[in-house]
Structures are given as structure tokens and as C-alpha cells.
N, C-alpha and C positions, 0 to 999 in steps of 0.2 A: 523414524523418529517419533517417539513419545511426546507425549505434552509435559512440561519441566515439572520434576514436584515441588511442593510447596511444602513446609511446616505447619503453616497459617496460611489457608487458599484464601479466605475471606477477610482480611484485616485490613482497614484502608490504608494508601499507600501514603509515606511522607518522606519526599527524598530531601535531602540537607543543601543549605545554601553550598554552593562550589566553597572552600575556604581553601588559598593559597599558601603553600609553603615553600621549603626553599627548594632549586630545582635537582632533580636527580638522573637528569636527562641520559639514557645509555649509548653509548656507541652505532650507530648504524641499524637500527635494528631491522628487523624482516617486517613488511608490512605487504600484506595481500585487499590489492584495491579486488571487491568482487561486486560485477555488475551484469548480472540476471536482465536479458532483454528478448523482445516479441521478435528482434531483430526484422520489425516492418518499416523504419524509418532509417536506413544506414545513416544517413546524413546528418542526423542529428545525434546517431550513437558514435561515429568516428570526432564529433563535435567533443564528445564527454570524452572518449578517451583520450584523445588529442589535449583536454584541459589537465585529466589525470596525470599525464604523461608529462606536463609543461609544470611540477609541482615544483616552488625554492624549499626544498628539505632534503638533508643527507641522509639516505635511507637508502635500503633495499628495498625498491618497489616491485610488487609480481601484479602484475594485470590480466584477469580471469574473465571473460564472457561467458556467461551461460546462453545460449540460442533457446529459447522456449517453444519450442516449436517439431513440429514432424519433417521429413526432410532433407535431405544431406542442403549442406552451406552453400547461398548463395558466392557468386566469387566477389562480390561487394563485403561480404561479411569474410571473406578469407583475406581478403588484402588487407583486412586489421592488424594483424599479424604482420604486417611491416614497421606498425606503432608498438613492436614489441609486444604487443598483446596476445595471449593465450584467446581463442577462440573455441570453442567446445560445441556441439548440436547434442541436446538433450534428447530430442526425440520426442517428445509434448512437452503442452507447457505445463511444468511446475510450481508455478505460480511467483512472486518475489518467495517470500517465505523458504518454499522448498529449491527455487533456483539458489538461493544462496546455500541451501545445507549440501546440495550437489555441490557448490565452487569450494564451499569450506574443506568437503572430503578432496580439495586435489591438490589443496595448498597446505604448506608445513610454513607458520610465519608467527609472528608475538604478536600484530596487532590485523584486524579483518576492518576493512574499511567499504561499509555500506553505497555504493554507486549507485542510484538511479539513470539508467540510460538517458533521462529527459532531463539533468541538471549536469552543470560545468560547476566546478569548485573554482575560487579564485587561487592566483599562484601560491599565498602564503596559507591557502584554507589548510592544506593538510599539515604543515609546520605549525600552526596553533591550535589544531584541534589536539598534536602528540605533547605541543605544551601543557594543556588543560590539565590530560592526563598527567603527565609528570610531574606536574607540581599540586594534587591529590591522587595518594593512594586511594582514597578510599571509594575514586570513581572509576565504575565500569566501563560506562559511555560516556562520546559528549559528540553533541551534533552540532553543523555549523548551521548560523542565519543564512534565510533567505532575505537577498537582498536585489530592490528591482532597481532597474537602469536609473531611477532618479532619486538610489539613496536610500528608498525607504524599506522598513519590512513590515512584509503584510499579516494583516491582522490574522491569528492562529495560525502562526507558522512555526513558533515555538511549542508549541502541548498545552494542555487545557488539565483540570480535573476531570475527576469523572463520578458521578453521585449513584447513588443505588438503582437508578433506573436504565443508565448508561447514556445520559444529559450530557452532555459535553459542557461544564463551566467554569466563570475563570478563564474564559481563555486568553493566551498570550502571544502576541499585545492583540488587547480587545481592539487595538484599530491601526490602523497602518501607522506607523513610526521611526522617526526616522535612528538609524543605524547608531548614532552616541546617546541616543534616550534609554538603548536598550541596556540592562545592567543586574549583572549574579544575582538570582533571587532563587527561592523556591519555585521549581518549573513544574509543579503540581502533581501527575498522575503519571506521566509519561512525556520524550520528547522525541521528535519525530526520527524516522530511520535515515530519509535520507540524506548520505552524507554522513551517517551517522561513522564515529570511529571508538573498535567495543576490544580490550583486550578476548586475546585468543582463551589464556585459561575461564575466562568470564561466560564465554559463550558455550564454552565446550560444557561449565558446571550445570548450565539452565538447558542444556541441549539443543543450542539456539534458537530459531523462531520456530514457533510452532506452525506446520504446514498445513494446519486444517483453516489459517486466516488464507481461505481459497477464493480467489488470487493475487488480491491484495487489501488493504486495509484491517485496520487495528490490530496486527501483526507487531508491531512497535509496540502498542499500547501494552500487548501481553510480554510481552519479551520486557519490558521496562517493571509491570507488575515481578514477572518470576525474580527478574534482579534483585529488586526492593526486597523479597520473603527472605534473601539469601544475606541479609544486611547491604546490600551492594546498593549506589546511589547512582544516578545521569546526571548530566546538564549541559545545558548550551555553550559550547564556548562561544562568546560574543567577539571575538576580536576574529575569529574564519569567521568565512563568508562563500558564499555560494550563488549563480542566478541556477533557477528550477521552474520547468512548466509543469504545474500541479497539476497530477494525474491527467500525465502528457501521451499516458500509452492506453488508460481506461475510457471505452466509450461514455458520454454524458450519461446518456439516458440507463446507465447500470450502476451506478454510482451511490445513487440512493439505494437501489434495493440492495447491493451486495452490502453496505454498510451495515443497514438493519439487521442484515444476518448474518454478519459477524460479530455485531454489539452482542446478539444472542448466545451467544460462544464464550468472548469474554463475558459475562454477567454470567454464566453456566459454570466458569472456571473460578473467577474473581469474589461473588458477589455471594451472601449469602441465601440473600430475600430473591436469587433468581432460582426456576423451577429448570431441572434437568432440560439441556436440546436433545429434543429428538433425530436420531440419526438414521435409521433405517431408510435405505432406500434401495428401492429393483434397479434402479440404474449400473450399480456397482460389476464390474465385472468379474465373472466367476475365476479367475485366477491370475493374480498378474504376469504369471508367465505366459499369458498372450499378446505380453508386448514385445519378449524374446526377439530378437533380429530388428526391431523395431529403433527402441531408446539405448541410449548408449550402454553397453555393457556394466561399467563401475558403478551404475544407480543400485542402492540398498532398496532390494525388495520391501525391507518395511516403509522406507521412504515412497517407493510407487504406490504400496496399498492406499497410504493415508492419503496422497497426493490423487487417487484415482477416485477415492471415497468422500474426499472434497470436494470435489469435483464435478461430480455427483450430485452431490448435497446441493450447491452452487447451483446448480444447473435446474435443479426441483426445484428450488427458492424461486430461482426469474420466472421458469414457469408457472409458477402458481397464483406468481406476484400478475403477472401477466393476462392470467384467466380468468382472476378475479376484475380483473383492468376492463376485459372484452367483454363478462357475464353485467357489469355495472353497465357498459354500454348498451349492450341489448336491451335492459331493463329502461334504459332512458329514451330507446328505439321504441319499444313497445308504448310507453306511455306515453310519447306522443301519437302515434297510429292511433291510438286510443283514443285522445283528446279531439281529433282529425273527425273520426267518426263519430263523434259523439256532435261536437260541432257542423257535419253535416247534415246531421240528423233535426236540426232547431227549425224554427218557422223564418227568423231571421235571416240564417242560410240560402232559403227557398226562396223568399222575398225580393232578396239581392242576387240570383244569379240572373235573370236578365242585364245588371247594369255589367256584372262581371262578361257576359257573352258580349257587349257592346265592347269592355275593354280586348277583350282580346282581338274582335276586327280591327279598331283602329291600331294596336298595334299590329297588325296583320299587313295594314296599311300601308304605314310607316318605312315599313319593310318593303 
């Protein structure tokens, strides 16, 4: 999978308030719930699917896991498949991004509905997010709120703008509020994926998310941009609802660096005042058919390359970020060593180490 083209990669984005019409609701239609997981917390992923599974809507539900991971299937993750749920091992992990363009290739359905393994949809979430849709053609996505156990939604849970430097502003709601404050407006730049629900020909025209957002984050942001170049619009439906532990599967402390370096990504695709990213990397391996026998067979080689090459990429970024983190330490090591010696070297120093030879007997004492 390519990166989606654009007409206009750099024009900034302006998606339309949601405007309701009358409804055009169709019969039963196919919907494919696809939820791409590390498959390191069963408990909490049999939680999501179990919520999937407990939806009030008449629909044909198909329920897809992607395993992100190397591996054959724990039996934890196989007994999913008693919830009806399709279970799949990828073989590495593909990131959200590319675990979804794997679940997409296995499903034939009208509408892809975006699962994060770390959120539960509430019963009616999926019957008003196919509302939204129905009652605007002219929207591609609509994603549901989060909403925590006492009501409220938290601030930027909704989507934010996003300004030439790749600033997150605007964001929505700037502060925790509660669930009837929130109300159809312009949802700025982009709105988040998950939970998101995207018609099938919508995704398939932008090539759906782009898998170089390796492994996760601002993958939405770009998939919302390529939408917008296509004339196509998002938005929240506020009446679904959702509980989600935000970035429930990504360690803290990577959080900030993997952000920075996919802001750099979008701003390289989006933006016009950004300067080319740099991609070259030695990490890349020399042919993906050295994963052969490895990941599951039906992955599209162009999908492992770009998934291998992120990955990659990903992986120089932390490190870099990292040795730049150690070489600042040293630097703050040395200059005190420095300071140390310099300070032993004074008359005042000299002066006072008898009173300091006294401290140490008494406490020697002490002891």
C-alpha cells in the first residue's frame, strides 16, 4: 500500500458541519468490525470484543482480529473465536495502520469499522455512528465520543486543527465536558480513528491508512486529510459513545518520540513549508521474502516492504532520540566531574577538610 494521492497534497483541510437529512437507512447491511491487536492483554481484548459483539443494530456483523505479533496463537487468543470472532496471527506486528489494511484484505462488507483492542463501544455506539452516516451522504467517517464513567469527555478526544508546523490547535473539547455540551460543529483537521466507522468504497478510493504512521499515531490525522482532498468530510457522531484507555497498548515513555516522527511524515505529505523526510535506513531488510514461512501467507508484499521500512524508520528515530538523551547526560556527568575538581583544587577546600575528616569519625561513630 501506497500513500493515497492527493490533487492538492498541501491545501488546508476544512471538513463541513455533519447537516442531517432525511434517513435512507438500507436493509441489513455487511459491516466488518476490524480490530488490529499486540494480543498482550487477552482480557481486556475479549472485553472489546465481547462489547462489539453485544451491539443493538440489525446488521451483519463480521469480527476480524489481526494478532500483531510473531508466533502461532496463544489458546487465550483462540477461544475468541467462540465470540464469533475471526482471529488471524500476522506474523509481526504491522502496526494499527497496516493491521487494518491486512483485516480489510479478508473482509468483503459496506462499512469497516475501526476497533481499538483498549475501548468498548457502548450497545447503541454502532447503531448511531451507521445513523450519522445515513442521514449524510456526503460523510465518509464518523467516530464515536469518549466518554469516562462519570459522563464526561475528555479534553481532545474529539480532533484538533492542525497549523503549518504540525501544533495541534483548537482542540476538541479544550477541557473535559460533559456529554450533552458536546454538539455538530466543525471538528477541525481530523477526528480520531478509534471506533471510527468509514464506508468501504471511501477507504478503498484513499487506499486506506497509510502504514508508514509506524505503529501508531497520526495515521487518522492522514487518512482524514486524504479524505478531505477527495471532497469527502468526517465527524463525530455525538449521540455513540464509547469508554477507551488512551493509548492502552503504547508504552509511555515512546509516545512522545513516535509522535514527533510521524508529525514529520504528515507535514512531508500535507504541508507545504515542510522539507522532504528523510528515509534511508541500513536497518531495512534486504528482501521481504525473508519473512516467507514466517507471517501469514495472504500479506501483499508491498504491504510488508512499507511495513518493514517503517519500522525501521521507527526504530532509528527512538534510537537517535535516545543517544542524543545518554550523549546530553554524559555531557552533564562530565561537567560536574569538572566542577568537583576544580572545587577541590581551592584553598577553601584545604582549609575545611579537617572539619570534614572530624565529620566523618563521628559519623563513624554513630554507626
Amino acid at each position: 500500500m501506497g500513500p493515497p494521492g492527493c490533487p492538492h497534497p498541501h491545501r488546508r483541510l476544512s471538513p463541513e458541519v455533519l447537516t442531517p437529512r432525511a434517513p435512507t437507512r438500507s436493509p441489513r447491511p455487511r459491516i466488518a468490525a476490524l480490530i488490529p491487536t499486540l494480543g498482550a492483554d487477552v482480557a481486556r481484548l475479549r472485553r472489546s470484543v465481547e462489547a462489539v459483539r453485544a451491539q443493538h443494530d440489525d446488521v451483519e456483523l463480521e469480527v476480524v482480529c489481526v494478532v500483531n505479533r510473531a508466533g502461532p496463537l496463544s489458546a487465550e487468543l483462540a477461544d475468541l473465536e467462540e465470540l464469533d470472532a475471526r482471529v488471524v496471527s500476522a506474523g509481526l506486528n504491522l502496526g494499527w495502520a497496516g493491521g487494518l489494511a491486512f483485516a480489510r484484505s479478508l473482509v468483503d462488507a459496506d462499512l469497516l469499522w475501526l476497533v481499538q483492542d483498549d475501548m468498548a463501544p457502548a450497545r447503541t455506539c454502532l447503531a448511531e455512528l451507521r445513523r450519522a452516516l445515513d442521514d449524510d451522504d456526503g460523510l465518509a467517517v464518523v467516530s464515536p465520543l469518549v466518554v469516562t464513567a462519570d459522563g464526561m469527555v475528555p479534553p481532545h478526544s474529539c480532533g484538533a486543527s492542525i497549523d503549518d508546523s504540525g501544533a495541534l490547535t483548537a482542540l476538541i473539547p479544550a477541557e473535559a465536558t460533559a456529554v450533552g455540551d458536546i454538539h455538530p460543529q466543525t471538528w477541525g483537521d481530523y477526528v480520531p480513528s478509534r471506533g471510527m466507522l468509514i464506508r468501504r468504497q471511501d477507504w478503498d478510493a484513499v487506499g486506506g491508512m497509510d502504514p508508514r504512521y509506524y505503529p501508531v499515531l497520526w495515521a487518522d490525522a492522514d487518512l482524514c486529510a486524504a479524505l478531505n482532498a477527495r471532497g469527502r468530510r468526517f465527524a463525530i457522531a455525538t449521540r455513540a459513545e464509547c469508554q477507551h484507555q488512551i493509548n492502552g497498548s503504547l508504552p509511555g515513555g515512546l509516545g512522545p518520540i513516535l509522535h514527533a516522527r510521524n508529525r514529520e511524515l504528515f507535514l512531508a505529505k500535507w504541508r507545504a513549508s515542510a522539507a522532504a523526510l528523510a528515509v534511508a535506513d541500513p536497518l531495512r531488510p534486504s528482501s521481504v521474502n525473508d519473512l516467507d514461512g514466517v507471517v501469514d501467507a495472504r500479506l501483499e508484499r508491498q504491504l510488508l516492504g512499507v511495513v518493514a521500512q517503517s519500522a525501521s524508520d521507527a526504530l532509528l528515530h527512538v534510537s537517535r532520540h535516545l543517544m542524543a538523551e545518554v550523549r546530553a547526560e554524559r555531557t552533564r556527568a562530565n561537567r560536574a566531574e569538572q566542577d568537583a575538581v576544580e572545587l577541590r583544587a581551592t584553598w577553601s577546600w584545604r582549609l575545611t577538610a579537617p572539619l570534614r575528616a572530624l565529620a566523618r569519625l563521628g559519623a563513624r561513630d554513630r554507626r
